[in-house]
C-alpha positions in Angstrom: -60.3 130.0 3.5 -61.5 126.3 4.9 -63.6 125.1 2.4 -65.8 124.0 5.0 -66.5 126.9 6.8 -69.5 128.8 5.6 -68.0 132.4 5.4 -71.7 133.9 5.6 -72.2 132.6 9.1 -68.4 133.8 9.9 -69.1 136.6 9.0 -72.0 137.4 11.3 -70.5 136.0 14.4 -67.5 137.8 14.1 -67.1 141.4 15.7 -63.8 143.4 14.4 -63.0 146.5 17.2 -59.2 148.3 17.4 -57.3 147.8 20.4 -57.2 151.3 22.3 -54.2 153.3 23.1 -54.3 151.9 27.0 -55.0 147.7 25.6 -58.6 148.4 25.9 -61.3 146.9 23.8 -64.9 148.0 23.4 -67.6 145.0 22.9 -70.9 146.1 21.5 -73.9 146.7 23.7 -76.2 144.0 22.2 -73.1 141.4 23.4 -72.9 142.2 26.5 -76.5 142.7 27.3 -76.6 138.9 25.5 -73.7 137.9 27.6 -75.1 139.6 31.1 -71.9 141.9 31.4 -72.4 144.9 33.0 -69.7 147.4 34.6 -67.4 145.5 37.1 -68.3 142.4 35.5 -64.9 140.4 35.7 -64.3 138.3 32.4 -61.7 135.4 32.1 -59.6 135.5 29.1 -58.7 132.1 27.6 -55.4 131.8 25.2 -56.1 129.5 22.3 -54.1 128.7 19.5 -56.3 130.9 17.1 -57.0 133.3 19.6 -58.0 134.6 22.5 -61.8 133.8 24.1 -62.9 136.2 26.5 -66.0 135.1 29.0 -67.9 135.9 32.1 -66.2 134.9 35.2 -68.0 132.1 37.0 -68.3 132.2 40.2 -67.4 128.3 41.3 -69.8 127.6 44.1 -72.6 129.1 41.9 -71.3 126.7 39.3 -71.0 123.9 41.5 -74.3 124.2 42.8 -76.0 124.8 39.4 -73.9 121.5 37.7 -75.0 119.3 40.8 -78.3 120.6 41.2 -77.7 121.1 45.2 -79.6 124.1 46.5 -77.8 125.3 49.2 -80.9 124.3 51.5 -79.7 121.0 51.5 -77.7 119.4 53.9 -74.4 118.0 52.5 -74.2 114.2 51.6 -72.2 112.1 53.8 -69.2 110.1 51.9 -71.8 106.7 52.4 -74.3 108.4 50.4 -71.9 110.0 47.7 -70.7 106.4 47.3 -74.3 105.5 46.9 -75.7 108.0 44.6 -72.2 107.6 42.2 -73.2 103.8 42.1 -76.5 104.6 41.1 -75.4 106.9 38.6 -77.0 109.5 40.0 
C-alpha cells in the first residue's frame, strides 16, 4: 500500500457490500440517512480510474440557484447588469 495513505482512516471510510444476483448493491442506513437518500432517490454514477463514485443526483436549477445565490423571487439580470456584476467580480 501508498506509504502515504494512512490505512486506519481507509479503513473507516471504506464500506465492502457483494454485488447481488440482479447488480444490486445495498448501502448502509447511516449513509444514506448522511447522504439524504431515501427510496426513489436517483443517484449518478461516476466512472473513475479507481473506481466508481456513486452520488445524489442534483437537480441543476436547484444547483444553479444555490451556486449563484438567486432566489427564484428575483427578477433575472439583464445582459448590461451581468456584464456589470462579472466586472465587479461579483
Amino acid at each position: 500500500m501508498n506509504k502515504f495513505i494512512n490505512s486506519e482512516v481507509l479503513a473507516k471510510s471504506m464500506i465492502t457490500r457483494a454485488v447481488g444476483e440482479r447488480g444490486q448493491i445495498v448501502l448502509p442506513k447511516k449513509e444514506r440517512d448522511r447522504l439524504g437518500l431515501h427510496k426513489g432517490t436517483s443517484v449518478v454514477f461516476v466512472s473513475q480510474s479507481e473506481g466508481v463514485l456513486i452520488k445524489p443526483e442534483v437537480d441543476p436549477q436547484a444547483w444553479l440557484e444555490e451556486f449563484l445565490d438567486v432566489p427564484r423571487t428575483k427578477k433575472a439580470l439583464t445582459p448590461k447588469q451581468m456584464k456589470k456584476a462579472i466586472l465587479e467580480g461579483r
